[in-house]
N, C-alpha and C positions, 0 to 999 in steps of 0.2 A: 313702288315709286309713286311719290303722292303729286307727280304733274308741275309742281312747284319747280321751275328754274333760278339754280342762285347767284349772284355774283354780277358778272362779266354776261353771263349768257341769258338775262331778264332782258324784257322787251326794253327799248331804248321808246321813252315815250313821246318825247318830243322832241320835234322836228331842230335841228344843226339850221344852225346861223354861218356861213358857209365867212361868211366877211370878221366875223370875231375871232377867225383859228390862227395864232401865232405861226406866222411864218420862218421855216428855217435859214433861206436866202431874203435878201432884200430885193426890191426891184431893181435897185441898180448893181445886182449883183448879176444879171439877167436884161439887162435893159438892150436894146438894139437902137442904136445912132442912125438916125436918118435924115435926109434934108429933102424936103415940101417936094422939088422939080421929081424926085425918085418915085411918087407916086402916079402908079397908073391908074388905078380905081379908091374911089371913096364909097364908102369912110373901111380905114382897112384895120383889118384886125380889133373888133370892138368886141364881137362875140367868142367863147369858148368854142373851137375846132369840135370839139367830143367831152363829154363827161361820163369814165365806166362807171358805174356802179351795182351793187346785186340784182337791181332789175333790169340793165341793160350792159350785161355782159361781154358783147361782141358788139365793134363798130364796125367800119367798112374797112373791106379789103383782110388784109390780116391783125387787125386790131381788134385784141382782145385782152380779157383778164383772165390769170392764173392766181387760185388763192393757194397757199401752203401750209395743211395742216392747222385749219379753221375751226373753231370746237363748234359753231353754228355760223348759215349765212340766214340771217330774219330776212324775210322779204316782203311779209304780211304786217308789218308792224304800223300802230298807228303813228306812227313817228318816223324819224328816217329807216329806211332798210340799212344794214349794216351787219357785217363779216365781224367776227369776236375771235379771240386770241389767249390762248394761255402756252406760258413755253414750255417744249416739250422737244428733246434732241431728233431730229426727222434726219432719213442721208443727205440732206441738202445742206444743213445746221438748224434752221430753227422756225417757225411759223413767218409766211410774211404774205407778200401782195408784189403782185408784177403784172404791170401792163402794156404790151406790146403796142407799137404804133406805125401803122403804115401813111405815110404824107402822101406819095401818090395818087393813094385811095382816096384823099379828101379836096383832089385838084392843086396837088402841087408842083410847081414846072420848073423851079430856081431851086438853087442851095439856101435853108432859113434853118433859122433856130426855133425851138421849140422848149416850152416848160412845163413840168408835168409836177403835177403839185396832190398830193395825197393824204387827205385830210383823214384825220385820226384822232381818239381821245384818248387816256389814259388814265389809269386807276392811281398811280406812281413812277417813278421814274423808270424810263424804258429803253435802253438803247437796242436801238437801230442800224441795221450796215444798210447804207445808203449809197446804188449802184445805176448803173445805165451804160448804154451803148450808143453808141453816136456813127457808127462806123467809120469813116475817115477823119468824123467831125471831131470834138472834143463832149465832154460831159464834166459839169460845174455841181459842185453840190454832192459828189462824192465823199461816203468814209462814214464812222462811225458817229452817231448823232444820238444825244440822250436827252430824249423830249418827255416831255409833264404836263397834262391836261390837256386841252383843245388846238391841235397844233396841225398846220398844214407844212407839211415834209416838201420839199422843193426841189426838183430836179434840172436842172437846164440842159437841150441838149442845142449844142453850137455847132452850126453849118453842118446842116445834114442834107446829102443829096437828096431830091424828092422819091428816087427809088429806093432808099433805104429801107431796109427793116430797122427800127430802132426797140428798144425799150427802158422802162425804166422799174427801177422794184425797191421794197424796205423788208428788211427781214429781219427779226430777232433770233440773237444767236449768243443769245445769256440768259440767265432766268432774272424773272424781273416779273414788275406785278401785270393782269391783264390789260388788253390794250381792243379797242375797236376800230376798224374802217367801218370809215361812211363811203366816198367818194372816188375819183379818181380823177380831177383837172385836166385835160390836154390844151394847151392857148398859145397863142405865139405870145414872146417878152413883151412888156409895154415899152413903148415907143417913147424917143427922147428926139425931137426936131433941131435939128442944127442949122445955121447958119451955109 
């Protein structure tokens, strides 16, 4: 073995532009309606809840990442760290990424929604079965998604009690060319003020 890695599983050298990855929902696909009097603290929801990614695997509470059948996770790379992918049938169907989310864990005391966005690149076109759990709530952004090049995958989860377990995950479950995670999102929707 001459040490040389090729393909999919070469160092990823430079650093992901997290703002330039083609989203698969819109924000107003995702958006939460509010009006000015409903807020109790400012400025609300500016920052990202949690970001998984391979160097920080586990957030609080029970939130965490499960990779499925990863051909490498880089974590040393001069560039972003990222999980690489080639399909391959596992009992599950196919290589993917799922990240669980506890809202409790991050001080959550109402029913809110939540969007979990999981940035990815692509060698060629890839589809995706794109899932989640909301448990009473709903989940937008479900079903099969065949994304190409720098794309951020979009999960919405709507009205999730704060003790929820929730998660969200992408899995390939067709052969198709390799595909990288960088990232893993968790934020509430952007806000739309009403009258």
């Amino acid at each position: 073995m001459s040490g040389i890695v090729p393909g999919a599983d070469a160092e990823v050298s430079d650093a992901i532009d997290p703002s330039s990855f083609v989203k698969t929902l819109s924000p107003s696909d995702v958006v939460t309606r509010i009006r000015p009097g409903d807020i109790l603290h400012w400025p609300p929801f500016i920052f990202p809840i949690d970001i998984i990614s391979p160097t920080h695997t586990v957030g609080k509470g029970r939130t965490n990442l499960t990779l499925i059948a990863s051909d490498i996770m880089q974590t040393d790379t001069s560039g972003t760290p990222y999980a690489s992918f080639t399909f391959r049938q596992v009992p599950s169907g196919g290589p993917g990424v799922s990240v669980h989310f506890d809202p409790a864990a991050y001080g959550a005391t109402a029913t809110a929604n939540y969007v979990v966005s999981f940035l990815v690149s692509t060698s060629g076109p890839v589809s995706l079965t794109v899932g989640g759990y909301a448990g009473p709530g709903s989940v937008t952004g479900a079903g099969v998604k065949t994304v190409n090049g720098n794309v951020s995958v979009v999960v919405g989860l709507q009205n999730v009690p704060p003790g929820q377990q929730t998660y969200a995950s992408i899995q390939q479950t067709s052969p198709g060319p390799s595909w990288s995670w960088f990232n893993t999102w968790i934020e509430h929707p952007p806000l739309v003020f009403e009258p």
